[in-house]
C-alpha positions as a printed Julia matrix, in Angstrom:
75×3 Matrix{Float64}:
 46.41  -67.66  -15.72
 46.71  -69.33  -12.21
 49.94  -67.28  -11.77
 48.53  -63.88  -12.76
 45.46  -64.2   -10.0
 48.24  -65.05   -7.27
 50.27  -62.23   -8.48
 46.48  -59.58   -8.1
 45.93  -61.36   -5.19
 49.29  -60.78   -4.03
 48.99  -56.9    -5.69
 45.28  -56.37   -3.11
 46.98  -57.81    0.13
 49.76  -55.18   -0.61
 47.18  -52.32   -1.35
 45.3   -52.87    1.73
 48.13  -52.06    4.05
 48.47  -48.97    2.22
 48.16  -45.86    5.08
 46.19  -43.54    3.95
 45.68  -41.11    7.14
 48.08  -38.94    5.53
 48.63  -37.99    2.0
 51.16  -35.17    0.86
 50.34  -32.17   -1.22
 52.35  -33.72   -3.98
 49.51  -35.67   -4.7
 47.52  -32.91   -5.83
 50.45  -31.08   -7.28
 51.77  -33.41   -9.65
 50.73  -33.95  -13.13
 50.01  -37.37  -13.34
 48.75  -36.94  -16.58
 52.32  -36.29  -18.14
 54.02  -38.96  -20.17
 56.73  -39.43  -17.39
 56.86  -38.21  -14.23
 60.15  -38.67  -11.77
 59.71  -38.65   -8.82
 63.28  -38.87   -6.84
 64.21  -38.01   -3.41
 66.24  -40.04   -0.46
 65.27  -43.19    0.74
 62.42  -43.44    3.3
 60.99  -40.14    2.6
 57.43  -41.93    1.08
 58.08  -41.93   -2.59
 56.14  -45.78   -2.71
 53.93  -44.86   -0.74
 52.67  -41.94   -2.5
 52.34  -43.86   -5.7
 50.66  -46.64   -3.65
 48.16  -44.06   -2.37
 47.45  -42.92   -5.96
 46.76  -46.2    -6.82
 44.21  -46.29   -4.3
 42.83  -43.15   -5.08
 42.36  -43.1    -8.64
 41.67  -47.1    -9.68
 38.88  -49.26   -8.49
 39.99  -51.91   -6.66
 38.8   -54.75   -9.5
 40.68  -52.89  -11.99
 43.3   -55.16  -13.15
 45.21  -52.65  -15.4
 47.26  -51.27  -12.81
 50.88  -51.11  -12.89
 53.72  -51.31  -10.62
 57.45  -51.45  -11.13
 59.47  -49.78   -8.01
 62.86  -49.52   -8.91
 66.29  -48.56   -6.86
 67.66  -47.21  -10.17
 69.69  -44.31   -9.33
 68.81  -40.81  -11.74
């Protein structure tokens, strides 16, 4: 269990340097509540950050059923 409290540690450290002065219209647009939802576009453009930012938006912060799996997988 040790490992998993580094790992949320780790996880609020990363969430906490999330910027949240701007957030895009995609937010608001998207239907998170879909079964998938791709979200694809070039390198750079905020695609991370935008999920971080609805991570921060929508979960308490001592909610430990968050995930996230970023992925370079080309679609």
């Amino acid at each position: 269990m040790q490992d998993m409290e580094r790992l949320f540690e780790r996880h609020d450290v990363y969430l906490s340097n999330v910027p949240m002065g701007y957030i895009r219209d995609f937010m608001q647009r998207a239907n998170w509540d879909a079964r998938l939802l791709v979200i694809k576009g070039p390198k750079g453009v905020g695609k991370s950050t935008l999920l971080q930012q609805f991570i921060k938006t929508r979960f308490d912060e001592d909610d430990r059923l968050k995930a996230w799996a970023p992925d370079e997988t080309r679609l």
